[in-house]
C-alpha positions in Angstrom: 24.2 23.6 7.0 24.1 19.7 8.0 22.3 20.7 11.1 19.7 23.1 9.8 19.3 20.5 7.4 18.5 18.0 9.9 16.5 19.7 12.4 14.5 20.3 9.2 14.3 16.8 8.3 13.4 16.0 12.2 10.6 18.4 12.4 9.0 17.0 9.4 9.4 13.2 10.7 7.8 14.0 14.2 4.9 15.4 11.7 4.8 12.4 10.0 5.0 10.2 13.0 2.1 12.3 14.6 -0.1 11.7 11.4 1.0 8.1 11.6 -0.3 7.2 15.0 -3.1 9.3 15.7 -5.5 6.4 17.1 -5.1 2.7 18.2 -6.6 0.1 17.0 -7.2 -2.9 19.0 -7.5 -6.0 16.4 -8.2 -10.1 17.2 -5.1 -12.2 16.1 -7.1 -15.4 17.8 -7.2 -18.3 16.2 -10.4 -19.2 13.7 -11.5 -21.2 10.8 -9.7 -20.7 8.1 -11.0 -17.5 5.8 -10.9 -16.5 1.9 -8.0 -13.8 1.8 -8.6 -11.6 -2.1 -5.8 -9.4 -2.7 -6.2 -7.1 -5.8 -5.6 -3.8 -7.1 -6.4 -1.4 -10.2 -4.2 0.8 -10.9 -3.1 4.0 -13.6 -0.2 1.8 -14.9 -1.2 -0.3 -18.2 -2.4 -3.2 -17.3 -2.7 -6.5 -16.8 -3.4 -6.6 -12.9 -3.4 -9.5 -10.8 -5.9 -10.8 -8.5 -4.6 -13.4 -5.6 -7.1 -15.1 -3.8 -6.2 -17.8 -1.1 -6.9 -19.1 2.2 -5.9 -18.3 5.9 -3.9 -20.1 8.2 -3.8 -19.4 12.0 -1.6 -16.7 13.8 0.4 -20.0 15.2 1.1 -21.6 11.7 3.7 -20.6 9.4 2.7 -18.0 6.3 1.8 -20.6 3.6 -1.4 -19.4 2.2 -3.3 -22.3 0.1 -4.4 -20.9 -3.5 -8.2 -20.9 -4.1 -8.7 -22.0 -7.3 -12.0 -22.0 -10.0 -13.1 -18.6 -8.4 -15.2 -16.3 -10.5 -13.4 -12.8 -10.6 -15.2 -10.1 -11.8 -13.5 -5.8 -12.3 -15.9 -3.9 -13.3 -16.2 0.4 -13.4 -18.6 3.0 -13.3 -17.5 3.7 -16.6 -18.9 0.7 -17.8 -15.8 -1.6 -18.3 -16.4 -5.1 -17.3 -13.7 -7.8 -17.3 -13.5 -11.7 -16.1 -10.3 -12.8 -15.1 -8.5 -15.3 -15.8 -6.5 -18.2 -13.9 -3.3 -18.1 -15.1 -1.8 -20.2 -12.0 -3.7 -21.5 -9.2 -5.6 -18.7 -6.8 -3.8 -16.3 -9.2 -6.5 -14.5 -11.7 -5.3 -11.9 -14.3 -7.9 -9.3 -16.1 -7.5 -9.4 -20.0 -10.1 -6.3 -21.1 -9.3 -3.5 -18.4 -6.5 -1.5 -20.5 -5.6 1.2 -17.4 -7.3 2.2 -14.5 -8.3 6.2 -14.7 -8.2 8.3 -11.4 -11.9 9.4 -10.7 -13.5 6.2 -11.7 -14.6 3.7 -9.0 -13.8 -0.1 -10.2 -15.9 -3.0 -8.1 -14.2 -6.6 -7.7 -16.7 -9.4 -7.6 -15.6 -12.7 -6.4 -17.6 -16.1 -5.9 -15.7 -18.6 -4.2 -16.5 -21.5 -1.6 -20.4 -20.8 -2.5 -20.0 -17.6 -1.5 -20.2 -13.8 -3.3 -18.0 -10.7 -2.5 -18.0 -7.3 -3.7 -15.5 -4.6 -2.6 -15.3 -0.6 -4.6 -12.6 1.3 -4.4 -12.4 5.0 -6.2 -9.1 6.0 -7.6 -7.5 8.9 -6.5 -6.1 11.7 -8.7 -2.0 11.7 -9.5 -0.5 14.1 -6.9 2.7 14.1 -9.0 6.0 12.5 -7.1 8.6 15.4 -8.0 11.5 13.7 -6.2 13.5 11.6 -4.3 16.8 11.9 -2.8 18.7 10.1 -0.3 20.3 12.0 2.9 23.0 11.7 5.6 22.1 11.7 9.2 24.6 12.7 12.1 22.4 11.2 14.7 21.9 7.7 13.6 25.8 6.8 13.4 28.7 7.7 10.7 26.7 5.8 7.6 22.9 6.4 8.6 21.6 7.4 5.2 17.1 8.0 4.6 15.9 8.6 1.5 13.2 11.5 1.1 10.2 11.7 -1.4 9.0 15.0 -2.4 5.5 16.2 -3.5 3.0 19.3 -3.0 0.3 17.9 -1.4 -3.2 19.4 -3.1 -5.4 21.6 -0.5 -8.3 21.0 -1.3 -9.1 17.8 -0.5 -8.2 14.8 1.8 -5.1 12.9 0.3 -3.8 9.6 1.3 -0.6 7.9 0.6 1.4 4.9 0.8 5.2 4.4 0.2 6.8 1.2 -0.8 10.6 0.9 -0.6 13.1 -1.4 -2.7 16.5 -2.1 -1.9 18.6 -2.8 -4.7 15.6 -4.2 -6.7 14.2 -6.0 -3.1 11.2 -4.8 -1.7 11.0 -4.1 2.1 8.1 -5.3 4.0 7.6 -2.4 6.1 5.0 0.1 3.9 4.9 3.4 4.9 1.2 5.4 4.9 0.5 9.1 5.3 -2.6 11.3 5.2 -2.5 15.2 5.2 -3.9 15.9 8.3 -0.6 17.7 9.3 0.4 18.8 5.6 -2.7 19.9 3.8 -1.7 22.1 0.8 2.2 22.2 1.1 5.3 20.8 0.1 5.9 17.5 1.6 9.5 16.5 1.9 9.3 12.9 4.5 12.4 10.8 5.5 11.4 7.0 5.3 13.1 5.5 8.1 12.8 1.5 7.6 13.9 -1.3 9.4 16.6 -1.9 7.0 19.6 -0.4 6.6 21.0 1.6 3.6 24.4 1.7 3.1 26.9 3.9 0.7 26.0 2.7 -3.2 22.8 1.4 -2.8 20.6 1.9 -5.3 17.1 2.6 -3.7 13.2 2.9 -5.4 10.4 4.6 -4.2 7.1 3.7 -5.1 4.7 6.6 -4.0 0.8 5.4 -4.4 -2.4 8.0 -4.2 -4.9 5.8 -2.4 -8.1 6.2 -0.8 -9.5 6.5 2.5 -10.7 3.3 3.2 -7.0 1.8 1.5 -5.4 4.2 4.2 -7.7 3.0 7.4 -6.9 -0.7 6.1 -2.7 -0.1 6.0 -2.7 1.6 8.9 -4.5 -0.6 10.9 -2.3 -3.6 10.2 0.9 -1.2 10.3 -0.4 -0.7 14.2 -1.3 -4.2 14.4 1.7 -6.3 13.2 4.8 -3.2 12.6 4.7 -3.7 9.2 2.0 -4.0 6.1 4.3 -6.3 3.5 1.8 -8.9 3.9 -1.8 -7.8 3.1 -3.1 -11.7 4.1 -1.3 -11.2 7.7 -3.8 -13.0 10.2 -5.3 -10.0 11.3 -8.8 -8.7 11.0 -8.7 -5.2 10.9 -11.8 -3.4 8.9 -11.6 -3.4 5.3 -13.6 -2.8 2.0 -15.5 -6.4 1.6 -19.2 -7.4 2.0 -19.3 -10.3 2.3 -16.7 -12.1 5.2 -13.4 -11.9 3.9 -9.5 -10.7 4.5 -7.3 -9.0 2.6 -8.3 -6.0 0.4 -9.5 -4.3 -3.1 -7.5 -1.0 -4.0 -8.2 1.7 -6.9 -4.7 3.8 -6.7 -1.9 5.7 -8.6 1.4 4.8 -8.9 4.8 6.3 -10.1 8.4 5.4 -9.2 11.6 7.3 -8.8 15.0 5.5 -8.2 18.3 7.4 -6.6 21.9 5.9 -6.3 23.0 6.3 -2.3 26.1 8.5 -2.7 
Protein backbone atom coordinates (compact mmCIF):
# COMPACT_ATOMS: atom_id res chain seq x y z
CA UNK A 1 0.00 0.00 0.00
CA UNK A 2 2.91 2.49 1.20
CA UNK A 3 4.66 1.80 -2.01
CA UNK A 4 1.80 2.18 -4.51
CA UNK A 5 1.15 5.05 -2.57
CA UNK A 6 4.41 6.50 -3.19
CA UNK A 7 5.18 5.61 -6.66
CA UNK A 8 1.92 7.47 -7.07
CA UNK A 9 3.05 10.44 -5.30
CA UNK A 10 6.47 10.27 -7.38
CA UNK A 11 4.83 10.11 -10.71
CA UNK A 12 2.84 13.10 -9.98
CA UNK A 13 6.06 15.18 -8.62
CA UNK A 14 8.19 14.33 -11.73
CA UNK A 15 4.91 16.02 -13.51
CA UNK A 16 5.13 18.80 -11.50
CA UNK A 17 8.83 19.17 -11.71
CA UNK A 18 8.45 18.92 -15.58
CA UNK A 19 5.79 21.76 -15.62
CA UNK A 20 8.04 23.66 -13.29
CA UNK A 21 11.08 23.96 -15.43
CA UNK A 22 10.03 23.85 -18.85
CA UNK A 23 12.30 26.91 -20.07
CA UNK A 24 15.30 28.94 -18.65
CA UNK A 25 15.43 32.15 -18.11
CA UNK A 26 18.59 34.02 -18.13
CA UNK A 27 18.07 37.30 -15.83
CA UNK A 28 20.80 40.35 -15.01
CA UNK A 29 21.60 40.34 -11.18
CA UNK A 30 24.38 43.35 -12.03
CA UNK A 31 24.54 46.02 -10.18
CA UNK A 32 22.43 49.45 -11.14
CA UNK A 33 20.93 52.58 -9.80
CA UNK A 34 18.70 52.06 -7.36
CA UNK A 35 14.93 51.28 -8.74
CA UNK A 36 11.19 51.84 -7.33
CA UNK A 37 10.12 48.17 -6.30
CA UNK A 38 5.65 48.28 -5.88
CA UNK A 39 4.44 45.18 -4.49
CA UNK A 40 0.58 44.88 -4.40
CA UNK A 41 -2.21 42.52 -4.78
CA UNK A 42 -6.13 42.33 -5.01
CA UNK A 43 -7.53 39.65 -3.97
CA UNK A 44 -11.28 37.64 -3.25
CA UNK A 45 -10.68 37.88 0.46
CA UNK A 46 -12.41 41.07 2.11
CA UNK A 47 -10.31 43.65 2.12
CA UNK A 48 -8.24 46.06 3.05
CA UNK A 49 -5.04 45.16 0.82
CA UNK A 50 -1.76 46.57 1.17
CA UNK A 51 0.36 48.19 -1.28
CA UNK A 52 4.45 48.38 -0.46
CA UNK A 53 6.37 50.49 -2.39
CA UNK A 54 10.21 50.94 -1.76
CA UNK A 55 13.54 51.22 -3.27
CA UNK A 56 16.27 48.71 -4.52
CA UNK A 57 19.46 48.05 -3.20
CA UNK A 58 22.31 46.20 -5.18
CA UNK A 59 22.69 42.33 -5.37
CA UNK A 60 25.99 42.98 -3.10
CA UNK A 61 24.02 44.94 -0.27
CA UNK A 62 22.13 43.47 2.41
CA UNK A 63 18.04 43.22 1.86
CA UNK A 64 16.96 46.50 3.55
CA UNK A 65 14.63 48.08 1.19
CA UNK A 66 14.14 52.01 1.90
CA UNK A 67 10.23 52.93 2.06
CA UNK A 68 9.01 55.43 -0.60
CA UNK A 69 6.93 57.59 0.91
CA UNK A 70 4.07 60.53 -0.44
CA UNK A 71 3.36 58.15 -3.49
CA UNK A 72 0.08 58.52 -5.19
CA UNK A 73 -1.63 54.94 -5.27
CA UNK A 74 -4.31 54.50 -7.34
CA UNK A 75 -6.74 50.52 -7.62
CA UNK A 76 -9.02 50.93 -9.97
CA UNK A 77 -11.50 48.12 -11.98
CA UNK A 78 -13.26 47.56 -15.04
CA UNK A 79 -16.16 47.52 -12.99
CA UNK A 80 -15.79 50.95 -12.22
CA UNK A 81 -14.41 50.92 -8.62
CA UNK A 82 -11.79 53.46 -7.98
CA UNK A 83 -9.83 53.82 -4.73
CA UNK A 84 -6.74 56.07 -3.39
CA UNK A 85 -4.72 54.62 -0.87
CA UNK A 86 -3.69 55.52 1.90
CA UNK A 87 -0.16 55.80 3.89
CA UNK A 88 -0.68 54.18 6.94
CA UNK A 89 3.26 53.77 7.62
CA UNK A 90 5.95 54.85 5.42
CA UNK A 91 6.09 53.14 1.63
CA UNK A 92 3.12 51.19 3.08
CA UNK A 93 -0.43 52.35 1.32
CA UNK A 94 -3.67 50.68 2.25
CA UNK A 95 -7.05 50.97 -0.06
CA UNK A 96 -10.13 52.15 2.02
CA UNK A 97 -13.20 51.78 -0.82
CA UNK A 98 -12.25 48.42 -2.65
CA UNK A 99 -14.64 45.97 -0.40
CA UNK A 100 -13.34 42.48 -2.29
CA UNK A 101 -11.79 41.69 -5.38
CA UNK A 102 -14.24 39.52 -7.82
CA UNK A 103 -12.66 36.84 -10.11
CA UNK A 104 -13.31 38.04 -13.83
CA UNK A 105 -12.70 41.68 -13.22
CA UNK A 106 -9.32 43.21 -14.13
CA UNK A 107 -8.11 45.84 -11.32
CA UNK A 108 -5.23 48.53 -12.70
CA UNK A 109 -2.62 49.98 -9.96
CA UNK A 110 -1.51 53.39 -10.70
CA UNK A 111 1.45 54.75 -8.96
CA UNK A 112 3.32 58.24 -9.23
CA UNK A 113 6.41 58.32 -7.46
CA UNK A 114 9.97 60.00 -7.92
CA UNK A 115 8.12 62.12 -10.89
CA UNK A 116 7.31 59.23 -12.44
CA UNK A 117 3.73 57.28 -13.39
CA UNK A 118 3.13 53.40 -13.42
CA UNK A 119 0.37 51.42 -14.39
CA UNK A 120 0.29 47.56 -14.14
CA UNK A 121 -3.49 45.25 -14.82
CA UNK A 122 -3.89 42.12 -13.68
CA UNK A 123 -7.33 39.97 -14.37
CA UNK A 124 -8.48 37.79 -11.57
CA UNK A 125 -8.84 34.32 -12.08
CA UNK A 126 -11.89 32.14 -11.21
CA UNK A 127 -11.90 30.01 -7.69
CA UNK A 128 -10.76 26.51 -8.75
CA UNK A 129 -11.91 25.28 -5.29
CA UNK A 130 -8.85 23.76 -2.91
CA UNK A 131 -10.68 20.37 -1.71
CA UNK A 132 -7.79 19.33 0.43
CA UNK A 133 -4.74 18.93 2.06
CA UNK A 134 -3.11 16.21 3.87
CA UNK A 135 0.25 15.51 5.00
CA UNK A 136 2.20 12.14 3.94
CA UNK A 137 5.11 9.81 4.93
CA UNK A 138 7.85 9.07 2.60
CA UNK A 139 10.12 5.87 2.82
CA UNK A 140 12.76 7.41 0.57
CA UNK A 141 13.61 10.60 2.21
CA UNK A 142 14.60 8.99 5.79
CA UNK A 143 12.48 7.50 8.84
CA UNK A 144 10.56 11.11 9.51
CA UNK A 145 10.36 12.64 5.82
CA UNK A 146 6.83 13.85 5.96
CA UNK A 147 5.15 16.37 2.44
CA UNK A 148 2.06 17.67 2.60
CA UNK A 149 -0.27 17.37 -0.49
CA UNK A 150 -2.94 19.87 -1.82
CA UNK A 151 -5.79 18.58 -3.73
CA UNK A 152 -8.00 20.19 -6.50
CA UNK A 153 -9.61 19.28 -10.03
CA UNK A 154 -8.05 21.42 -12.23
CA UNK A 155 -10.88 22.98 -14.92
CA UNK A 156 -10.30 21.92 -18.72
CA UNK A 157 -11.19 24.36 -20.33
CA UNK A 158 -8.93 26.82 -19.87
CA UNK A 159 -5.25 27.64 -19.00
CA UNK A 160 -4.93 27.62 -15.02
CA UNK A 161 -2.09 28.90 -13.01
CA UNK A 162 -1.14 28.47 -9.48
CA UNK A 163 0.90 29.36 -6.68
CA UNK A 164 1.38 27.64 -3.27
CA UNK A 165 2.54 29.32 -0.15
CA UNK A 166 3.60 27.12 2.86
CA UNK A 167 3.49 28.03 6.78
CA UNK A 168 5.12 26.21 9.30
CA UNK A 169 3.55 26.36 12.53
CA UNK A 170 2.07 29.89 11.71
CA UNK A 171 5.84 30.80 9.82
CA UNK A 172 5.81 31.32 6.27
CA UNK A 173 8.54 29.65 4.11
CA UNK A 174 10.25 31.53 1.54
CA UNK A 175 10.29 29.07 -1.05
CA UNK A 176 6.72 29.61 -3.24
CA UNK A 177 5.79 26.94 -5.17
CA UNK A 178 3.95 27.70 -8.89
CA UNK A 179 2.23 25.27 -11.26
CA UNK A 180 0.43 25.66 -14.56
CA UNK A 181 -1.67 22.82 -16.20
CA UNK A 182 0.26 22.10 -18.95
CA UNK A 183 0.72 18.45 -17.75
CA UNK A 184 -2.73 18.29 -15.69
CA UNK A 185 -5.35 20.00 -17.86
CA UNK A 186 -8.84 18.82 -16.60
CA UNK A 187 -8.02 16.25 -13.75
CA UNK A 188 -7.47 15.79 -10.32
CA UNK A 189 -4.44 17.26 -9.07
CA UNK A 190 -3.00 15.69 -5.95
CA UNK A 191 1.07 17.52 -5.70
CA UNK A 192 3.62 16.91 -2.87
CA UNK A 193 5.27 20.30 -1.91
CA UNK A 194 8.71 19.36 -1.16
CA UNK A 195 10.34 22.64 0.57
CA UNK A 196 13.58 23.35 1.89
CA UNK A 197 12.41 22.93 5.31
CA UNK A 198 11.73 20.19 7.16
CA UNK A 199 8.48 19.00 8.72
CA UNK A 200 8.64 17.01 11.52
CA UNK A 201 5.89 14.70 13.66
CA UNK A 202 3.16 17.47 15.25
CA UNK A 203 3.66 20.15 13.12
CA UNK A 204 0.89 21.98 12.31
CA UNK A 205 1.26 23.09 8.56
CA UNK A 206 -1.05 25.74 6.17
CA UNK A 207 -1.48 25.86 2.72
CA UNK A 208 -2.31 28.82 0.95
CA UNK A 209 -3.39 27.83 -2.70
CA UNK A 210 -3.77 31.10 -5.04
CA UNK A 211 -5.52 31.06 -8.76
CA UNK A 212 -3.32 33.55 -10.51
CA UNK A 213 -2.74 34.72 -13.97
CA UNK A 214 -0.49 34.23 -16.61
CA UNK A 215 1.63 36.97 -16.54
CA UNK A 216 1.66 36.44 -12.15
CA UNK A 217 2.87 32.78 -13.21
CA UNK A 218 5.76 33.95 -15.94
CA UNK A 219 6.87 36.63 -13.08
CA UNK A 220 7.15 33.69 -10.08
CA UNK A 221 8.65 31.42 -12.13
CA UNK A 222 11.18 33.45 -13.45
CA UNK A 223 12.60 34.54 -10.11
CA UNK A 224 11.96 30.82 -8.72
CA UNK A 225 14.72 29.94 -11.69
CA UNK A 226 16.60 32.92 -10.94
CA UNK A 227 17.24 32.99 -7.18
CA UNK A 228 15.59 29.17 -5.85
CA UNK A 229 13.06 30.72 -4.09
CA UNK A 230 10.21 33.65 -4.73
CA UNK A 231 9.70 34.73 -0.74
CA UNK A 232 10.98 38.04 -1.74
CA UNK A 233 9.10 39.62 -4.66
CA UNK A 234 11.77 42.89 -4.47
CA UNK A 235 14.77 40.26 -4.80
CA UNK A 236 17.37 42.20 -7.11
CA UNK A 237 16.42 40.54 -10.15
CA UNK A 238 14.82 41.85 -13.31
CA UNK A 239 12.86 39.33 -14.68
CA UNK A 240 9.74 40.51 -16.96
CA UNK A 241 6.85 41.69 -15.20
CA UNK A 242 3.35 43.57 -15.55
CA UNK A 243 4.67 47.42 -15.29
CA UNK A 244 4.88 50.19 -17.85
CA UNK A 245 6.66 52.28 -16.79
CA UNK A 246 10.54 51.06 -15.30
CA UNK A 247 9.86 49.30 -12.21
CA UNK A 248 10.46 45.96 -10.04
CA UNK A 249 8.35 43.96 -8.18
CA UNK A 250 4.73 43.17 -9.29
CA UNK A 251 0.71 43.90 -9.43
CA UNK A 252 -1.43 40.64 -8.90
CA UNK A 253 -5.40 40.11 -9.26
CA UNK A 254 -5.72 36.42 -7.59
CA UNK A 255 -7.82 34.00 -5.38
CA UNK A 256 -7.06 32.72 -2.21
CA UNK A 257 -8.24 29.95 0.25
CA UNK A 258 -6.32 28.17 3.03
CA UNK A 259 -6.47 24.71 4.56
CA UNK A 260 -4.40 23.78 7.72
CA UNK A 261 -3.57 19.91 8.70
CA UNK A 262 -1.83 18.62 11.96
CA UNK A 263 1.42 16.38 10.92
CA UNK A 264 0.44 13.04 12.50
Amino acid sequence: MHNSFNHTILTLLSLFILSSCEKVIQIDLNSSDPQIVIEGAVTNAVAPYQVKISRSVNFDQSNQYPAVSDALVIIHSDAGERDTLLETVPGLYVSTRVAQGQPGTTYTLEVFADGQRFEASSTMPAVVPFLGLSAVKFTFGGPDAYAVVPSFVDPGTEQNYYQFIQFNNGRQLEQIFVLDDKNNNGIAVQIPLLGDTEIALGDTVTIEMRSIDAPSYQYLFALQSATGDVGNASAPANPDNNWKGTALGFFSAHTVQRKTVVVQ
